[in-house]
C-alpha positions as CSV (number, residue, x, y, z in Angstrom):
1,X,71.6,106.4,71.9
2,X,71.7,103.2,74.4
3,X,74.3,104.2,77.3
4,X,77.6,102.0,76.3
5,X,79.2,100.0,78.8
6,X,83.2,100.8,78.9
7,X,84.0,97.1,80.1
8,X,81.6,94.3,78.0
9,X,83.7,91.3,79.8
10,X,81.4,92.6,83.4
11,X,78.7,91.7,81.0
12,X,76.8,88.8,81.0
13,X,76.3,86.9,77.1
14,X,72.4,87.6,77.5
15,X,73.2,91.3,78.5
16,X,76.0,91.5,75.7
17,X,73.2,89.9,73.0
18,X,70.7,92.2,74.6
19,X,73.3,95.5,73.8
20,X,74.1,94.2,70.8
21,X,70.7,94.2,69.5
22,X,70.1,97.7,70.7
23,X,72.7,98.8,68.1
24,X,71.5,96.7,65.3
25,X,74.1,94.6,65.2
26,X,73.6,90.8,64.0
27,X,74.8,88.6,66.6
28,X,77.0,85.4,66.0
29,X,75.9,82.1,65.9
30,X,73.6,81.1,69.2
31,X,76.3,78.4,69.7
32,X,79.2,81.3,70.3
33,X,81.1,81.7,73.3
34,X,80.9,84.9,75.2
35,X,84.2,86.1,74.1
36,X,82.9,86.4,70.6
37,X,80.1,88.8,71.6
38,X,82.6,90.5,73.9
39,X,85.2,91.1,70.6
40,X,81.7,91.8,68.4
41,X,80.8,94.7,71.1
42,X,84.2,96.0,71.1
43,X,85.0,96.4,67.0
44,X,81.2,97.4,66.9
45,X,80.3,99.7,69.5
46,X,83.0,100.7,71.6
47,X,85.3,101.4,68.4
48,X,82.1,103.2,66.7
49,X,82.1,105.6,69.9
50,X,85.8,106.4,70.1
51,X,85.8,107.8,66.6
52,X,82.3,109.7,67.4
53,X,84.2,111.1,70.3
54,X,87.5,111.9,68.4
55,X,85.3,113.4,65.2
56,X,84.0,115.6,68.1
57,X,87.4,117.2,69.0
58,X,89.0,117.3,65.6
59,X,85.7,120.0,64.8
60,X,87.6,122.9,67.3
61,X,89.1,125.1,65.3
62,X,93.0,124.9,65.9
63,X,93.1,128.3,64.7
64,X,93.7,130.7,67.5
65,X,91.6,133.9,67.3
66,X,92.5,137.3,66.5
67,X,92.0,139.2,69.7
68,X,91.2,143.8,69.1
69,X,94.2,145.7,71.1
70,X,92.9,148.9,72.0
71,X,95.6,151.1,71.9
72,X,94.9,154.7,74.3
73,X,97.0,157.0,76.1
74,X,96.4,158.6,79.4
């Protein structure tokens, strides 16, 4: 998976076309301003990886484990 950059408005539009492509996302219009490719790489991308990420933590069991007490006497 193509590294994601956390800011796209440090981006430049041929960089944000060029990450958007990576993804397989169809771009807007050629005529577009930047700030639609930067709200495109936001709902797209960066909102695609937060749910990846938070699918990741909701997998942990919340279930604590049992732990064996060995019970002896000296």
């Amino acid at each position: 998976m193509p590294a994601i950059v956390r800011d796209p408005t440090s981006l430049t539009k041929d960089k944000l076309k060029a990450e958007l492509q990576k993804f397989n996302i169809p771009l807007p219009p050629s005529d577009a301003k930047k700030d639609a490719y930067i709200e495109l790489y936001k709902n797209k991308i960066l909102k695609a990886d937060r749910l990846e990420f938070s699918s990741d933590e909701e997998s942990i069991s919340s279930t604590p484990k049992r732990m064996k007490v060995s019970t002896f006497s000296i």
